[in-house]
C-alpha positions in Angstrom: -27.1 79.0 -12.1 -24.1 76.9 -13.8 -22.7 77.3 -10.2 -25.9 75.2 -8.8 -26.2 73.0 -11.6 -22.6 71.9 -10.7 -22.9 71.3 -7.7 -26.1 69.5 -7.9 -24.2 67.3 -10.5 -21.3 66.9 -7.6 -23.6 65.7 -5.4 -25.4 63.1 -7.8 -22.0 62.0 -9.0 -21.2 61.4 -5.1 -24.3 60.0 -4.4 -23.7 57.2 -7.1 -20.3 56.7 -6.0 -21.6 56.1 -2.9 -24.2 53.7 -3.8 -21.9 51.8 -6.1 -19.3 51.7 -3.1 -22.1 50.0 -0.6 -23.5 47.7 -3.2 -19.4 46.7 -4.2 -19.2 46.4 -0.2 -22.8 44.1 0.0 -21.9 42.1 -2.9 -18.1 41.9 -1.2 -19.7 40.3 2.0 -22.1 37.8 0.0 -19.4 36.5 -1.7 -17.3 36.2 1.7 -20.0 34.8 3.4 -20.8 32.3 0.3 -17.1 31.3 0.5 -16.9 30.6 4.1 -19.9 28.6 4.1 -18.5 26.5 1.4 -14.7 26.5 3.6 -17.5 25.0 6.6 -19.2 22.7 4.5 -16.1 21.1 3.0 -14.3 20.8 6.4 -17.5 19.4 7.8 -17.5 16.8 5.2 -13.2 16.1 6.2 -14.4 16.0 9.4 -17.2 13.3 9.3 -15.3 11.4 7.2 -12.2 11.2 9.7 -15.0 10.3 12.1 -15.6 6.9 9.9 -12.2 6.4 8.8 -10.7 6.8 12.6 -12.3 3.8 14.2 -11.7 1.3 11.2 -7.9 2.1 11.8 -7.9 1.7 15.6 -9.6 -1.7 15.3 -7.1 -2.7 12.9 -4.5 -2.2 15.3 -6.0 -4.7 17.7 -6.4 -7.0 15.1 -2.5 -6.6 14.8 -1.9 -6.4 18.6 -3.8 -10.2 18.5 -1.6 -11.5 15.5 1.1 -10.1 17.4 0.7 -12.1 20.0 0.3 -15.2 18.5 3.7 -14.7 16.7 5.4 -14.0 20.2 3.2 -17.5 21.1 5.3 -19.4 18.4 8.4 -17.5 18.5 8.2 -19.0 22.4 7.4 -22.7 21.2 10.0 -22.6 18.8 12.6 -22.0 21.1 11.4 -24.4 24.1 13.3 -27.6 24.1 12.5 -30.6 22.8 9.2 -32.2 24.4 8.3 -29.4 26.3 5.8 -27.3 24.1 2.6 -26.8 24.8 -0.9 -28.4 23.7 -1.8 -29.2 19.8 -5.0 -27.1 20.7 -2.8 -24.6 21.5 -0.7 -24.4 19.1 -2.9 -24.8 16.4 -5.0 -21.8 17.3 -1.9 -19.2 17.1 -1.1 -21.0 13.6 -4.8 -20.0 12.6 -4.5 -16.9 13.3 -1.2 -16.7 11.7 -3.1 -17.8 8.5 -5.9 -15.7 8.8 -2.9 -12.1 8.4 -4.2 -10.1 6.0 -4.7 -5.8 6.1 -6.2 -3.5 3.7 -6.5 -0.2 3.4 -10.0 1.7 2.9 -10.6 5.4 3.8 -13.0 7.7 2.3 -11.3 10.6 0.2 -13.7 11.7 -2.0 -14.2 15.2 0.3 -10.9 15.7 0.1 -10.9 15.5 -3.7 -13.6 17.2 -4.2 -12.1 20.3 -1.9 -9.0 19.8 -3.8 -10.8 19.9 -7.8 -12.4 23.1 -6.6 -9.1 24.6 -4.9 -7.4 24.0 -1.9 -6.9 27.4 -1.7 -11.0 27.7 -0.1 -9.3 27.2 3.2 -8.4 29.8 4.8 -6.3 28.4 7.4 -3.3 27.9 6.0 -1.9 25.4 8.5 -5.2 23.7 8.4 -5.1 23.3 4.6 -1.4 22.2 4.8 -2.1 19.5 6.8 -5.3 18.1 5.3 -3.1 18.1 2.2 -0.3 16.0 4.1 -2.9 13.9 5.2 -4.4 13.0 2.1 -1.7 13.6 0.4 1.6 11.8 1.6 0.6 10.0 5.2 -3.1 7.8 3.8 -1.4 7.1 0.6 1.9 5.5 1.9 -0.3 3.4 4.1 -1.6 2.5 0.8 1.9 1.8 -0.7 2.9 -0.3 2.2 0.1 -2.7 2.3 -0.3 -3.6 -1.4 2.8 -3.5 -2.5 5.2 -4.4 0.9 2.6 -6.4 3.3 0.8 -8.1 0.6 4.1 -9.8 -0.7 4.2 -10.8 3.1 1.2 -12.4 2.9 1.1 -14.9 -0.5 4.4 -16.1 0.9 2.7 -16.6 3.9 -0.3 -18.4 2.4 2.6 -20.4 0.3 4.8 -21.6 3.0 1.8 -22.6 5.3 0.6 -24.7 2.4 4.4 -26.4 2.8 4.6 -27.3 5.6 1.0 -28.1 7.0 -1.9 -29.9 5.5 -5.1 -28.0 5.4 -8.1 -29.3 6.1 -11.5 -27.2 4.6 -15.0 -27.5 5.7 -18.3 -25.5 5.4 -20.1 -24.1 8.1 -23.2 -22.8 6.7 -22.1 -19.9 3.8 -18.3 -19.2 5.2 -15.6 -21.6 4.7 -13.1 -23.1 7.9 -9.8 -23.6 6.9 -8.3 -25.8 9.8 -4.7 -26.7 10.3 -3.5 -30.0 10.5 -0.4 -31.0 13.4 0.3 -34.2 12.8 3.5 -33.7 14.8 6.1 -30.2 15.8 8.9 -31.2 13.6 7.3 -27.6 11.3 9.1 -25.8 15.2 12.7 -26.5 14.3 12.3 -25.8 10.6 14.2 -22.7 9.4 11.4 -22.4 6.9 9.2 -21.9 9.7 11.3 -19.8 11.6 11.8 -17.5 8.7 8.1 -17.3 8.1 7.2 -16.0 11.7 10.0 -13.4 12.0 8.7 -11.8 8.3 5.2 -11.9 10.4 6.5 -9.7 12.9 8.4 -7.7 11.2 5.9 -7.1 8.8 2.9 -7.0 11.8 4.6 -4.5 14.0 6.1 -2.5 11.1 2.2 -2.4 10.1 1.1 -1.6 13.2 3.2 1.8 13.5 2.6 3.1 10.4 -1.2 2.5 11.1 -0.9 3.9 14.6 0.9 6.6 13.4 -1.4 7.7 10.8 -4.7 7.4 12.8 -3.1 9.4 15.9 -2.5 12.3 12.7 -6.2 11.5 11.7 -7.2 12.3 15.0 -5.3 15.6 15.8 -6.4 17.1 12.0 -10.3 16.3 13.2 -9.7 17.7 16.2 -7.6 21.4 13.9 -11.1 20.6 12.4 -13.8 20.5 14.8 -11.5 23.8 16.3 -11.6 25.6 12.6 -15.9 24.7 13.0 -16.1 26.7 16.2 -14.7 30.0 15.5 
């Protein structure tokens, strides 16, 4: 009888064991399965925001490819001789755009932050997580450093120099304001204060536009570590 009743009791014992083995096992798998979708959703949200962010970058380095070459315009007039530049039109249209420099930075890291107030550590791809963090980190946030405090200098000494050494005449066209320059003759081309002022501009332009390149062509290849991470 006790012999029975043991075993009997074995066999509950093992039964419960059992049960509380497959339910530790079920509850295991929610939780996995809760975590991974949360990994998905969070590297979705990266992902469509380096969508955005991407494109805004790229266009800025057109902008600076068409600044650029309105430096290498004036850099070229300044060194032609004496009566032989080109038209006023001309040359007033690269000095406009000269004026008009001006970057900012914008990108949308509030995915990122969020992923990094709840832990970074949801990732589970370590290289993946290690370079979102670079990314958001280091690489976006120097860009950041450059422009407002290195660029931005650039630019009110620009604003400051052009005021110099050209009158500028304002007029309003509708809501938005046209600032036009005034050539009243090219003396401003053998000037060492202009000459000074365009080789900041593109030194500061092209030094722009690699850091910019640079960081979008990183942008692209984490999306891309992204889109890969989405698939599996």
């Amino acid at each position: 009888m006790n012999s029975k009743y043991l075993k009997y009791a074995l066999g509950e014992i093992v039964l419960v064991v059992i049960g509380i083995l497959i339910a530790l096992s079920i509850n295991n798998a929610n939780e996995s399965r809760k975590a991974r979708n949360y990994e998905l959703k969070m590297l979705l949200e990266i992902e469509n925001a380096l969508g955005q962010d991407i494109p805004v970058f790229e266009n800025f380095d057109s902008i600076l490819s068409v600044w650029n070459t309105s430096i290498i315009y004036l850099t070229n007039e300044i060194n032609k001789p004496k009566g032989h530049v080109s038209s006023v039109d001309s040359i007033q249209f690269h000095l406009t755009k000269i004026n008009e420099i001006g970057v900012f930075s914008i990108y949308n890291n509030g995915p990122y932050e969020a992923l990094k107030s709840s832990g970074m550590d949801k990732i589970s791809n370590d290289e993946l997580r290690n370079e979102i963090a670079r990314l958001y980190s280091r690489d976006l946030p120097s860009i950041d450093i450059w422009i407002n405090e290195i660029m931005r200098e650039h630019i009110f000494n620009k604003y400051s120099v052009m005021d110099e050494l050209f009158d500028i005449k304002i007029e309003a066209d509708g809501i938005v304001l046209k600032k036009e320059i005034i050539i009243e003759d090219f003396k401003f081309l053998s000037n060492p204060t202009f000459h000074e002022l365009v080789g900041n501009m593109y030194s500061v332009v092209n030094s722009t536009k690699r850091r910019m390149k640079n960081c979008a062509e990183k942008m692209i290849a984490l999306r891309l570590k992204i889109d890969q991470e989405l698939q599996n």
